[in-house]
C-alpha angles and dihedrals in degrees: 000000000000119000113243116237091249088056087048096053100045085044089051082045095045089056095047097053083054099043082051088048099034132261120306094266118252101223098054108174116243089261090059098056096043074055095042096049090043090062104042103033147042083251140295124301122182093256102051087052094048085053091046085053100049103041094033130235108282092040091040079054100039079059105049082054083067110048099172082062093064119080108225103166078144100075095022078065098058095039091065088053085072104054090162094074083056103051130109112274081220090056091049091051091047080056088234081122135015136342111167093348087062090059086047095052089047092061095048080056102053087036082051097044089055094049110034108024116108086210088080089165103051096056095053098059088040081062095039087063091027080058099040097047099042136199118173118240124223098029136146097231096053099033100123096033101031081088090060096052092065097044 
């Protein structure tokens, strides 16, 4: 996964305001990272604190800037285990793959991909547009293309 060059710039920008500001502190209190893992994440797991913990705050965010960087075969994994949510929109409208079970399975993915990804903040700020620019899922109107919006 190659970074976009959106996600480079706001990551470049990212690393200039705290350079302004100073570098993410190393000994954050307990309280700071709870802090820390509420803003950038869907919530704290055991793993993603054991990784906080051993790369540190301002290196375990560095990382989650650069989510190409981070190896998440994981979730790649479960997401094949959905084909439908990659296929054509051409080949779901010519019913070879999906109608209403795409959009299922679409929902076990983004449900997946807040729970199990390592890239915790980009998929946060994947939900937070998703969010902003809505289409419904499931919905009658987007049923054989709503897959491809989320590709």
């Amino acid at each position: 996964m190659s970074p976009t060059p959106a996600l480079t710039a706001l990551r470049d920008r990212a690393q200039r305001h705290t350079a302004s500001v100073g570098a993410v502190p190393s000994d954050l209190s307990e309280a700071d990272v709870r802090h820390l893992v509420r803003r950038t994440t869907f919530g704290a797991s055991p793993e993603l604190l054991a990784d906080l913990a051993a790369a540190g705050p301002a290196a375990w965010l560095d990382s989650q800037l650069d989510p190409g960087s981070i190896d998440d075969r994981a979730m790649d994994g479960y997401l094949r285990k959905l084909p439908q949510i990659f296929a054509p929109v051409s080949q779901t409208r010519a019913g070879r793959v999906g109608n209403w079970d795409t959009m299922q399975a679409l929902g076990f993915a983004t449900v997946g991909r807040y729970a199990f990804s390592r890239r915790q903040l980009f998929e946060v700020v994947c939900d937070l547009w998703s969010n902003h620019l809505n289409v419904t899922n499931p919905s009658s109107d987007v049923w054989d293309t709503r897959h491809d919006y989320d590709a």
